[in-house]
C-alpha positions, 0 to 999 in steps of 0.5 A: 758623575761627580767626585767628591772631595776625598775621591779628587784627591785620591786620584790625583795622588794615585796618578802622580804616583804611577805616572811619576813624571813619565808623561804629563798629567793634565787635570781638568777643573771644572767648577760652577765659580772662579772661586772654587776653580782657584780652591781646587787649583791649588788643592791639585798643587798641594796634592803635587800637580805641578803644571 
């Protein structure tokens, strides 16, 4: 199964929210190029991932 763009992102922001620095969040990228890593990588840190 694979989410879409808005779907990571929603996720993401749902999780900061409920964990609120309680515990890690730890996101997995997988994507098919280095490229695309780097873009979603950086979408996670302006979401608010962090580490």
């Amino acid at each position: 199964m694979k989410c879409i763009f808005y779907e990571k992102e929603k996720l993401v922001k749902f999780a900061i929210e409920k964990i609120r620095d309680r515990i890690p969040l730890i996101l997995n990228i997988a994507e098919g190029s280095t490229r695309e890593a780097i873009r979603q990588a950086a979408l996670a840190k302006a979401w608010g991932a962090y580490a």
